[in-house]
mmCIF file of the C-alpha atoms, coordinates in Angstrom:
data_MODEL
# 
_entry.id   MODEL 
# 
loop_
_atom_site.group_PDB 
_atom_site.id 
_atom_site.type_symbol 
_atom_site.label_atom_id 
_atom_site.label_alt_id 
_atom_site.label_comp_id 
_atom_site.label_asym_id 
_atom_site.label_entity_id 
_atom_site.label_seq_id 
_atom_site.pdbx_PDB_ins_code 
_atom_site.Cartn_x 
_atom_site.Cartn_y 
_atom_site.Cartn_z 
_atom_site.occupancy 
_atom_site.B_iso_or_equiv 
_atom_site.pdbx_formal_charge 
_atom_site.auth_seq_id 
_atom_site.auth_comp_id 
_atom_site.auth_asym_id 
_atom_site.auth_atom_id 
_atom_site.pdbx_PDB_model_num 
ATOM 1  C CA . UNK A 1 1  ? 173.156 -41.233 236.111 1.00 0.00 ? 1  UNK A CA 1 
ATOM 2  C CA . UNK A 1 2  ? 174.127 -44.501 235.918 1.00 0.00 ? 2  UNK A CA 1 
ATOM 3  C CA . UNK A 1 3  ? 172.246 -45.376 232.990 1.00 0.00 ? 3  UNK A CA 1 
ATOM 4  C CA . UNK A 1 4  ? 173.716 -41.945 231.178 1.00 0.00 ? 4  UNK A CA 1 
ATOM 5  C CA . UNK A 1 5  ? 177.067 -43.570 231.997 1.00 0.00 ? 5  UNK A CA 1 
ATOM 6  C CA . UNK A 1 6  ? 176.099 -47.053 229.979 1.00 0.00 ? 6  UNK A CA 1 
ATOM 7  C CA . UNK A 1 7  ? 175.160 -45.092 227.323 1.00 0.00 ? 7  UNK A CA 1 
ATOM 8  C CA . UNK A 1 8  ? 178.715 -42.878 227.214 1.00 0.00 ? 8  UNK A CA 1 
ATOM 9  C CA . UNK A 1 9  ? 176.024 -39.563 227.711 1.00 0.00 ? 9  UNK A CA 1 
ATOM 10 C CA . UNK A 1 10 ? 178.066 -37.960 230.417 1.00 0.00 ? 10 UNK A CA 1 
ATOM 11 C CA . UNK A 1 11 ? 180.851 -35.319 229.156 1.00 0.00 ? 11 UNK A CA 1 
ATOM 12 C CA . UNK A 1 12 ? 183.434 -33.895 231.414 1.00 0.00 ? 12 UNK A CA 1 
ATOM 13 C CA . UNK A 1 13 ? 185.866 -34.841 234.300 1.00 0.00 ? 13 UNK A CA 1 
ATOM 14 C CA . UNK A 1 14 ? 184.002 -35.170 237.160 1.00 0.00 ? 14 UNK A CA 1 
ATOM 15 C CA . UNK A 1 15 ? 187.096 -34.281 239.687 1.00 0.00 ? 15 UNK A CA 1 
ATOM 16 C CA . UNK A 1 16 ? 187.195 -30.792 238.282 1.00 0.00 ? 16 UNK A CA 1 
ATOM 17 C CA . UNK A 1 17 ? 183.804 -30.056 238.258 1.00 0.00 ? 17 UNK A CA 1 
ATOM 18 C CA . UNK A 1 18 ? 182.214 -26.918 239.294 1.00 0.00 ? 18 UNK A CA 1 
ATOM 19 C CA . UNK A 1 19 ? 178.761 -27.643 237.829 1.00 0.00 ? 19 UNK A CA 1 
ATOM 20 C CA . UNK A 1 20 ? 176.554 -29.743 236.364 1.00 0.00 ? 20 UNK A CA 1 
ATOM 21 C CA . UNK A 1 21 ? 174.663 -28.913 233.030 1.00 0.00 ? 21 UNK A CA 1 
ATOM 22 C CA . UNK A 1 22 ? 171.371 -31.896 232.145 1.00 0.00 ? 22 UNK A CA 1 
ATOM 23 C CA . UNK A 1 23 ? 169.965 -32.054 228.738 1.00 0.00 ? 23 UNK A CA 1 
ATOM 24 C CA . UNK A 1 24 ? 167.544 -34.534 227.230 1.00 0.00 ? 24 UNK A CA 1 
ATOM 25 C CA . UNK A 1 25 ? 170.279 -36.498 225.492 1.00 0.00 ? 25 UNK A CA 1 
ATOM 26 C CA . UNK A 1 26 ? 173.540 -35.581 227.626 1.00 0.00 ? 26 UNK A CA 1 
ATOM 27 C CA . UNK A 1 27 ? 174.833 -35.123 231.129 1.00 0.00 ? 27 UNK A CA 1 
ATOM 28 C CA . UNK A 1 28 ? 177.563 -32.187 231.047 1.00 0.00 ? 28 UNK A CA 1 
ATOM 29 C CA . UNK A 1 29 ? 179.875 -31.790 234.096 1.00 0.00 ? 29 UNK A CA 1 
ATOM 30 C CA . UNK A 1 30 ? 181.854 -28.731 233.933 1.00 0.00 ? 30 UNK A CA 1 
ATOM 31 C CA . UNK A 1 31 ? 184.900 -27.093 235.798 1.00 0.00 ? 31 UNK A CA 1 
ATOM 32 C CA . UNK A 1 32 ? 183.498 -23.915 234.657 1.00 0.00 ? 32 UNK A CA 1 
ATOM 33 C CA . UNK A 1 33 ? 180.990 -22.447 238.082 1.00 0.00 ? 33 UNK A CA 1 
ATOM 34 C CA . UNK A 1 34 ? 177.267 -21.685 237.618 1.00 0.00 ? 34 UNK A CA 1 
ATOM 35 C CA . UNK A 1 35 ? 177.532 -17.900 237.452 1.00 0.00 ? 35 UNK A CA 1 
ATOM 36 C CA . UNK A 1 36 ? 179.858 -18.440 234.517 1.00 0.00 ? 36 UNK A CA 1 
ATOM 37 C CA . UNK A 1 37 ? 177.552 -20.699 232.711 1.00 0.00 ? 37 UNK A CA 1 
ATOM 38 C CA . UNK A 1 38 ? 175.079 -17.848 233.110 1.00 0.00 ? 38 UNK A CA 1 
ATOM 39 C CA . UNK A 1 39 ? 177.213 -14.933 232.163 1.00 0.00 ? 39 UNK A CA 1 
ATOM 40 C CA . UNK A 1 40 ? 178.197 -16.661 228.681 1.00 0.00 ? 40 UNK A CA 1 
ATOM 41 C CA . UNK A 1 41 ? 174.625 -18.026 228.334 1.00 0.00 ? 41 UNK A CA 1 
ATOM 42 C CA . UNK A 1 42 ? 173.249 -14.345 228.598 1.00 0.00 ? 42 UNK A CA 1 
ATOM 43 C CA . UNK A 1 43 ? 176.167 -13.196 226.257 1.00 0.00 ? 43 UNK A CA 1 
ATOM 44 C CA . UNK A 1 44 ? 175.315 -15.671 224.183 1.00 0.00 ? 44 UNK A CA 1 
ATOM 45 C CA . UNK A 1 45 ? 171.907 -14.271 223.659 1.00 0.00 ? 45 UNK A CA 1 
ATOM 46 C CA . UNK A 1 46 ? 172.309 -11.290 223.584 1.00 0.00 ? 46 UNK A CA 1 
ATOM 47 C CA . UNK A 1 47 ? 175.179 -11.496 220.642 1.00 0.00 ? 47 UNK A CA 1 
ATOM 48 C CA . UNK A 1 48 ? 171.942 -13.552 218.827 1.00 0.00 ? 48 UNK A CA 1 
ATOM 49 C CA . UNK A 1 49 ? 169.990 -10.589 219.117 1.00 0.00 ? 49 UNK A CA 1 
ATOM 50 C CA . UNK A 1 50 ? 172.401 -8.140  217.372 1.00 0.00 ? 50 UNK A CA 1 
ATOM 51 C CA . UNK A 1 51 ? 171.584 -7.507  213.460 1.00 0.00 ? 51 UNK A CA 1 
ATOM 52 C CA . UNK A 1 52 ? 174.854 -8.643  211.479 1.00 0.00 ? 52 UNK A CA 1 
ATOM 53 C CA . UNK A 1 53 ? 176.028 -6.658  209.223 1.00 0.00 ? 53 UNK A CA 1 
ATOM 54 C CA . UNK A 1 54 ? 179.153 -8.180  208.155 1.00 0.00 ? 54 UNK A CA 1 
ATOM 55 C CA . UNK A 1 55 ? 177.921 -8.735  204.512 1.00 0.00 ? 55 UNK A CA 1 
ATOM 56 C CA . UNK A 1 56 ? 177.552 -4.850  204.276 1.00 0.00 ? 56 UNK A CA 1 
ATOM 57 C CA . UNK A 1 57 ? 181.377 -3.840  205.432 1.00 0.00 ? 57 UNK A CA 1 
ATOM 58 C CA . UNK A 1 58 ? 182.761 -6.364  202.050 1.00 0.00 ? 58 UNK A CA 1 
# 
């Protein structure tokens, strides 16, 4: 953590944090809780699943 701060590779205010997201490059904290992280991350995926065919309705 404190080597992710040195480098500026923590996003978020940590007093309003609900939970805490790690990648390889960045250290996320977010006001947003866990089972909302996993709602939009399923909704997410599923919407990438879906066939567009916006091109078709022009």
């Amino acid at each position: 953590m404190h080597h992710a701060k040195k480098e500026e590779k923590v996003v978020g205010d940590i007093a309003d944090t609900k939970s805490v997201v790690v990648t390889s490059d960045y250290i996320y904290f977010s006001s947003l809780s866990v089972s909302t992280l996993k709602k939009r991350a399923s909704m997410i995926s599923t919407i990438s699943k879906l066939d567009d065919y916006a091109e078709e309705l022009e």
